[in-house]
C-alpha positions in Angstrom: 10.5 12.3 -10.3 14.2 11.9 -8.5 16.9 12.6 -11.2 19.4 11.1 -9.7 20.1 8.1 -11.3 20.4 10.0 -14.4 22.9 12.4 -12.7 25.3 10.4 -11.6 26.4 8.0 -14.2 26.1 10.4 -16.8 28.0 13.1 -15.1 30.5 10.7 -13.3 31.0 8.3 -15.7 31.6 11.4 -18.4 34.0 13.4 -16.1 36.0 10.4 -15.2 36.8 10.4 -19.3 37.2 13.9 -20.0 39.9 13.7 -17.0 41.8 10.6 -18.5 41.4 12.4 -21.9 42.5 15.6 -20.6 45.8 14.2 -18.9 47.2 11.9 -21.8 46.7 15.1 -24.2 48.4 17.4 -22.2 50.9 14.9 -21.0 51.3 16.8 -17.6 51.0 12.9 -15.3 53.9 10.5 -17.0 52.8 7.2 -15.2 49.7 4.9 -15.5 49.8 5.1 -11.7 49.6 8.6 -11.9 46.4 8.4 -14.4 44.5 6.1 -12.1 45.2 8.2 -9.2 43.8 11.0 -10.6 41.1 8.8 -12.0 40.0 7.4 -9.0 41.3 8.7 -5.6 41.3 12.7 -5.5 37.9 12.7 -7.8 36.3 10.6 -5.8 37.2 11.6 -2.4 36.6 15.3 -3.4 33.5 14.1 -4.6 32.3 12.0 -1.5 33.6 15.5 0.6 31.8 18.1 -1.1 28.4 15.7 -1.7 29.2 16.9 -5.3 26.4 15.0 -6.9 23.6 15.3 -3.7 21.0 16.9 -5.8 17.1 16.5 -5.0 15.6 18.3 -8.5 17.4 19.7 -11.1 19.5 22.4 -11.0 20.3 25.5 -12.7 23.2 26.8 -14.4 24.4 29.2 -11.7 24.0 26.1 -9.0 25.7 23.8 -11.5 29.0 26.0 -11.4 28.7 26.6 -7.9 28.6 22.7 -7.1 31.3 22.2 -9.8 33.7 25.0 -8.1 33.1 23.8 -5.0 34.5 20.2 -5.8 37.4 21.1 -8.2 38.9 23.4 -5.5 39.2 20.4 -3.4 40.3 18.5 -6.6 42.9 21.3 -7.4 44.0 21.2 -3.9 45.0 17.6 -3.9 46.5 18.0 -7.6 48.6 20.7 -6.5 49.9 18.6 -3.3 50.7 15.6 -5.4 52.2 17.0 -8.2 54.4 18.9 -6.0 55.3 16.2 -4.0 55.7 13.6 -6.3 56.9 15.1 -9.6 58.2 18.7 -8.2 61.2 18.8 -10.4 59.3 17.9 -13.6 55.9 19.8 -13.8 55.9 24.0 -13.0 53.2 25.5 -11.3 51.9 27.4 -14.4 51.6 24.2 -16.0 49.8 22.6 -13.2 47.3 26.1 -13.5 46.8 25.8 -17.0 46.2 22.3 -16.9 43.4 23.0 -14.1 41.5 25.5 -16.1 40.9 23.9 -19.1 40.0 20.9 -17.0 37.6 22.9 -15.2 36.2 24.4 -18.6 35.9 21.4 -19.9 34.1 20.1 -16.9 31.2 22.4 -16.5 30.8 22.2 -20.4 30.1 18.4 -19.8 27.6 18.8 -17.1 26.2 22.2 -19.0 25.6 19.8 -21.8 23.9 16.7 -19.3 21.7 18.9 -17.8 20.5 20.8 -21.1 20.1 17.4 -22.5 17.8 15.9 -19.4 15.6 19.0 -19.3 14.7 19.2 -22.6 13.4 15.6 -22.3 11.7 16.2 -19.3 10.1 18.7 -20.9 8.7 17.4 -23.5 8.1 14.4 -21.7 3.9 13.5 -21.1 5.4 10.7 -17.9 5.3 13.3 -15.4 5.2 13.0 -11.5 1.4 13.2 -10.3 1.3 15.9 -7.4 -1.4 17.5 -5.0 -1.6 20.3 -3.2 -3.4 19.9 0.2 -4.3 23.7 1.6 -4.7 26.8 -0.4 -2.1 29.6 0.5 0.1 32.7 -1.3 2.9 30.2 -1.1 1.1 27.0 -2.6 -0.2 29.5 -5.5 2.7 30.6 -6.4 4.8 27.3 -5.9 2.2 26.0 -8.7 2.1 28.9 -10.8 6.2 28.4 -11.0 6.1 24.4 -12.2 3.7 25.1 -14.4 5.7 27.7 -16.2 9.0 25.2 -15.9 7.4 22.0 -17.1 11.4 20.6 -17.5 10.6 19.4 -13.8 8.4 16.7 -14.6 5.8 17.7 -12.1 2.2 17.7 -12.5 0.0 19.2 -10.0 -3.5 18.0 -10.5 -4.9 20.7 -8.2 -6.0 21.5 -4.2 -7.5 20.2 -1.8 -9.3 22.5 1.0 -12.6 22.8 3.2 -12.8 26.4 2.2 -14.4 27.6 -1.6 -11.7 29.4 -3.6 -12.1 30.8 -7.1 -8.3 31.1 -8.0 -7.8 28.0 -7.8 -9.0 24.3 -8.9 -10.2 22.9 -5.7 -10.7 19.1 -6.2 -12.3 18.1 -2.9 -12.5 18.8 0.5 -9.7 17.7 3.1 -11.2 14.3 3.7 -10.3 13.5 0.0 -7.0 13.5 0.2 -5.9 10.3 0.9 -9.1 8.7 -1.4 -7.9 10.4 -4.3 -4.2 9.0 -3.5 -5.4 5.8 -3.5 -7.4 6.0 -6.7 -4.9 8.1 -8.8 -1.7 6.8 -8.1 -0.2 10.1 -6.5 3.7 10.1 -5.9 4.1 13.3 -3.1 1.8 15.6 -1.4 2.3 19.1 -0.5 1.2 20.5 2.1 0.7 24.1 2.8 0.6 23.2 7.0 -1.0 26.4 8.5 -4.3 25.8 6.5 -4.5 22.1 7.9 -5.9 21.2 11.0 -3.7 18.5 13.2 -6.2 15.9 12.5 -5.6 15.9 8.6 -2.1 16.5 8.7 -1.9 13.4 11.1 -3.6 11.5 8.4 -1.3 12.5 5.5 1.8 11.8 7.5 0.7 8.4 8.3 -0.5 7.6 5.0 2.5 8.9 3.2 4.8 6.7 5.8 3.0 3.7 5.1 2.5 4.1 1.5 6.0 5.5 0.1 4.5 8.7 -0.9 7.1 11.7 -0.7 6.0 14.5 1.9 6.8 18.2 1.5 5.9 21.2 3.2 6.0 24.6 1.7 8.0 26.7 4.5 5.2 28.8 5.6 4.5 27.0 8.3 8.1 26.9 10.5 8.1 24.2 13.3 5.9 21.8 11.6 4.5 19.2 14.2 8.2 19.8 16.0 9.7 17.9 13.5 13.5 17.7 12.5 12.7 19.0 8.4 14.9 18.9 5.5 15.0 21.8 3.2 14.8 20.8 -0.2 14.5 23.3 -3.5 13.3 23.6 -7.1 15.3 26.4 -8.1 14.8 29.4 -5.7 11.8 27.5 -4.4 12.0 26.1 -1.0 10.3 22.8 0.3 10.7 21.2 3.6 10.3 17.4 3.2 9.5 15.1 6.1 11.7 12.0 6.1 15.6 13.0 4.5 16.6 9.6 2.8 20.4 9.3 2.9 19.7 7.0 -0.4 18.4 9.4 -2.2 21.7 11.1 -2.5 23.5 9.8 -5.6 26.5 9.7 -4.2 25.9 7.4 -1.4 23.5 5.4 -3.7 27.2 5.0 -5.8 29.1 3.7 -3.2 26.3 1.7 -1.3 26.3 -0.5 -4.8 29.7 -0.5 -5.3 30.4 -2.0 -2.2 27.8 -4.1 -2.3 29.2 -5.8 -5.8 32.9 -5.8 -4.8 31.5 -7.3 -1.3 29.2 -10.0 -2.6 31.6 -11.3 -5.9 34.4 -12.0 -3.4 32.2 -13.8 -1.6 31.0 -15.5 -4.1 34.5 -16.3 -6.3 36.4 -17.0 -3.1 34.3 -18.7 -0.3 30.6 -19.5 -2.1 33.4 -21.1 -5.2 34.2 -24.2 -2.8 31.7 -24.0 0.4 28.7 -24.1 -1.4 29.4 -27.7 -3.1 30.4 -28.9 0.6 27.1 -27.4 2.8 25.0 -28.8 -0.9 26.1 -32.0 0.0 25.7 -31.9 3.8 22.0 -30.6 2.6 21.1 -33.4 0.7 22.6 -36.0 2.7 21.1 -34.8 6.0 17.6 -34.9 4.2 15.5 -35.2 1.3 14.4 -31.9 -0.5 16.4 -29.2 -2.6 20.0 -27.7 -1.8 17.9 -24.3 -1.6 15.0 -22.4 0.1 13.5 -19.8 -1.9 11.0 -17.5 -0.9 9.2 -14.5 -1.9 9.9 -11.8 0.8 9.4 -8.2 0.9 11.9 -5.6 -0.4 12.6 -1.9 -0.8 9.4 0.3 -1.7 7.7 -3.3 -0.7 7.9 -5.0 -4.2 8.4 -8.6 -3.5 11.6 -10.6 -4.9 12.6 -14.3 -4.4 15.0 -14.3 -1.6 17.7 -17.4 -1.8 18.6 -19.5 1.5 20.1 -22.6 2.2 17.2 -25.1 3.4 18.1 -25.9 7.0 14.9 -27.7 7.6 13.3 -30.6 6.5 10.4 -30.3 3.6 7.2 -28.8 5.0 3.7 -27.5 3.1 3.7 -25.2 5.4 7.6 -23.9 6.5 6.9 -20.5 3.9 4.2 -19.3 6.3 5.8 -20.2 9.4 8.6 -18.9 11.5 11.6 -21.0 13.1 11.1 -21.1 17.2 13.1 -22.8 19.7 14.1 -26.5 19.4 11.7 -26.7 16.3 11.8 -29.7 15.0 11.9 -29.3 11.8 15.5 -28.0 11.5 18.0 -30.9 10.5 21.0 -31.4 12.2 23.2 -29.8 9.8 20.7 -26.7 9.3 20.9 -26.0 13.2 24.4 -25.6 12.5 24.2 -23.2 9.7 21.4 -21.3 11.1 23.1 -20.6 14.4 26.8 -19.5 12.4 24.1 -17.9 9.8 25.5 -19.5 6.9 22.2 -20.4 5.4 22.2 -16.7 4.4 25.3 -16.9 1.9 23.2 -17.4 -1.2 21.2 -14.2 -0.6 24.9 -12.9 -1.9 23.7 -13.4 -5.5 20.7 -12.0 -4.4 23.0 -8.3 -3.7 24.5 -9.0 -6.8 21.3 -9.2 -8.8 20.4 -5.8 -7.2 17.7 -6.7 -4.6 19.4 -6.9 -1.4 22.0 -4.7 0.1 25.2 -6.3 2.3 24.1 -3.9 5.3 19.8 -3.4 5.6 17.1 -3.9 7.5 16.0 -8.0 7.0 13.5 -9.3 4.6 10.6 -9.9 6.0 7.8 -13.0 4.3 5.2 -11.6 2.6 2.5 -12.1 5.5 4.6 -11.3 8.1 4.8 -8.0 6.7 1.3 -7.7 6.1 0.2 -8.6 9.9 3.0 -6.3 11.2 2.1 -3.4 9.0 -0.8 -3.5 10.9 0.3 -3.8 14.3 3.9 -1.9 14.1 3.9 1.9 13.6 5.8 3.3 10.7 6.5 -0.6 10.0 6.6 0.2 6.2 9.2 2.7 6.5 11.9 -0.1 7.0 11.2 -0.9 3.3 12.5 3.0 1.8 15.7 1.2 1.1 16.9 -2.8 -0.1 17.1 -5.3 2.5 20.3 -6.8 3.8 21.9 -10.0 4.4 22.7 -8.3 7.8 21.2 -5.8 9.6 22.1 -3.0 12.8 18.8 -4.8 14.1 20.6 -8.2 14.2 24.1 -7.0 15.5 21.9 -5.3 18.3 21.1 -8.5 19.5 17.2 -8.1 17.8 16.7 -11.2 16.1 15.0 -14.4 16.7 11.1 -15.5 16.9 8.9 -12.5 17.0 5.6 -14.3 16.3 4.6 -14.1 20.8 7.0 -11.2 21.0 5.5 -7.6 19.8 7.8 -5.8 21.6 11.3 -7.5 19.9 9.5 -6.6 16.8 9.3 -2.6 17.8 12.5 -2.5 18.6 13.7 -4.1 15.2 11.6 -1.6 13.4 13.0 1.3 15.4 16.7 -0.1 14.5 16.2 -0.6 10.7 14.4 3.4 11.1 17.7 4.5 12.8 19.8 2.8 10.6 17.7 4.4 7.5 17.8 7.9 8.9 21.7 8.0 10.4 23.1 5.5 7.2 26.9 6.2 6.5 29.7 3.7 5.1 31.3 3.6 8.2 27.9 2.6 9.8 27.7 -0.4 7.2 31.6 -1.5 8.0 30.6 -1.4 11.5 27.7 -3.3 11.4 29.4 -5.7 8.5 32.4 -6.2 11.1 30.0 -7.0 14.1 28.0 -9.5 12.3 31.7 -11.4 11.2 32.6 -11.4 15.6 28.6 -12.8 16.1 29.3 -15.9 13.7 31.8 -17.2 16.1 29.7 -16.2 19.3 26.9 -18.1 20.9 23.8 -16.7 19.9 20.7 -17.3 22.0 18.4 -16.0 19.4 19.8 -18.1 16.3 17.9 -20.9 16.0 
């Protein structure tokens, strides 16, 4: 069970008001401006630098203060530079100490008493994360005989799986089983202990946990596994390798990911959507009978389906849900060529970021049965759906867009961009690809049609 989106608001949102609390009481900052520097800048960018809240299972006390030091040095150091340049007269550097340390006291209280408070509900929580062993090793013993002793993780191990009889442990099927009993019982992440697998079954697992959003992890006795880049992840002391690292599932990103994608999509929406939208409505209806909007179910992240908003562009069709736009198709009206080739039949998928099932920046949702018949066809097609869809996409500022329907190939290449953009995401990666989609709307493209 990820933890992080109890991690970060609580701590965040708590820190930011023990700070403002903190300096009004001890009246060292004299101007608002002051207050919401401190507020905002130096915690934030000390907290984006140090990865303050990346955090893949709970930690301990020790790791708590280590990953609080580690930020309010860098916190401290941009205090100390401000205050001394700005207000150097006024505040003396015993002041600006003092001021730190009870800050920092205060701090690690705070996230002493959040992470006190979320174990002891996780532990005596019964909604625990459904976990299964496949291969029987030291390691694997031990790494169970450690959650079940520390049941504030919320993890659940139901047992092995291995071709070979052994009495210390409960062995619920052979090999084979594996991916049956996932199926049947609903299993969030396998662990694998590699060296008592055979290439054919771990083959398996890793496809079936890539196509299925089941979490991977290897327990590190098995060192080069399949020559693939690992991430080290840890419970504690306890190390795990997992498969796939997610730069989503660190809460800081997820933070700033959303909050760029609300400031993004209500400007759009107060100042453009406020007075285009009535205009293209009106070109809509006047160009053809039907409604102002298209809405269809498509598939998003983890591949739960949500109604995905366009502006029709074509004219009314039984069939248009289930069938893609090609070349000169004749059911696009004049003005819906026009907005389709400048992409401005995607602006109402803005309230769709807003609402929280599409990102600004993301691979593109796909219709329902075109990501059925693609799953299928495409490897490691389902992996494009780990995070939300976009409005625009590194696939589409690549130039792979268009008709894929006659055109396997363009659709490989899409799904090895959205992959790349999933496993190399950063902020400046999104303003790139947010900037290069604004140039393509007033460049001819051959594949918007």
């Amino acid at each position: 069970m990820s933890l992080n989106r109890y991690l970060l608001p609580l701590n965040l949102l708590g820190e930011l008001i023990i700070i403002a609390v903190w300096v009004l009481f001890s009246h060292i900052i004299p101007t608002l401006i002051d207050i919401f520097f401190f507020l905002t800048f130096c915690w934030m960018v000390s907290t984006l630098l140090t990865k303050n809240y990346y955090i893949n299972r709970l930690p301990g006390l020790l790791i708590n203060a280590l990953n609080l030091s580690k930020h309010f040095l860098l916190y401290f150091l941009f205090l100390f530079v401000y205050l001394q340049l700005v207000h150097k007269t006024q505040i003396s550097h015993t002041q600006i100490v003092t001021f730190a340390l009870w800050l920092y006291i205060f701090l690690l209280a705070w996230r002493i008493i959040v992470f006190t408070f979320i174990k002891r509900t996780l532990k005596s929580s019964k909604n625990r994360q459904p976990v299964i062993i496949a291969g029987v090793s030291v390691a694997s013993i031990h790494f169970k005989e450690f959650v079940e002793a520390h049941p504030e993780y919320g993890i659940n191990i139901l047992g092995f799986f291995t071709d070979k009889t052994n009495e210390k442990v409960e062995v619920l099927g052979p090999l084979s089983d594996v991916i049956p009993f996932c199926q049947k019982h609903n299993i969030s992440e396998i662990i694998c202990s590699a060296d008592k697998l055979n290439k054919e079954d771990i083959n398996d697992i890793l496809e079936y946990c890539e196509n299925n959003f089941i979490s991977l992890k290897v327990i590190p006795d098995s060192a080069g596994f399949l020559g693939r880049d690992l991430v080290t992840t840890f419970i504690e002391h306890m190390p795990l390798l997992a498969l796939r690292k997610n730069p989503f599932d660190e809460a800081t990103n997820q933070f700033l990911k959303r909050g760029f994608d609300i400031l993004f999509s209500l400007t759009v929406i107060v100042f453009i959507l406020s007075w285009l939208m009535p205009i293209i409505a009106i070109l809509i209806k006047l160009s053809s009978k039907g409604p102002i909007f298209f809405v269809q179910e498509r598939s998003g992240i983890r591949n739960k389906s949500f109604k995905c908003f366009k502006f029709r562009s074509m004219r009314t069709d039984n069939n248009a849900e289930f069938k893609q736009a090609t070349k000169n198709d004749s059911r696009v009206t004049k003005i819906g060529a026009f907005i389709r080739k400048t992409s401005l039949d995607e602006l109402p998928q803005f309230f769709n970021v807003l609402i929280g099932n599409m990102s600004i920046v993301g691979p593109r949702p796909h219709p329902l049965k075109l990501t059925e018949e693609y799953s299928q066809k495409v490897d490691k097609y389902m992996v494009r759906h780990l995070v939300k869809p976009g409005i625009t996409g590194l696939s589409q500022v690549m130039g792979y867009r268009g008709e894929t329907q006659h055109d396997l190939y363009l659709m490989k290449m899409r799904v090895r961009m959205d992959r790349f953009y999933i496993d190399n995401w950063s902020f400046y990666l999104d303003l790139k690809v947010v900037y290069s989609t604004v140039i393509m709307m007033f460049k001819k493209d051959q594949n918007a049609y």
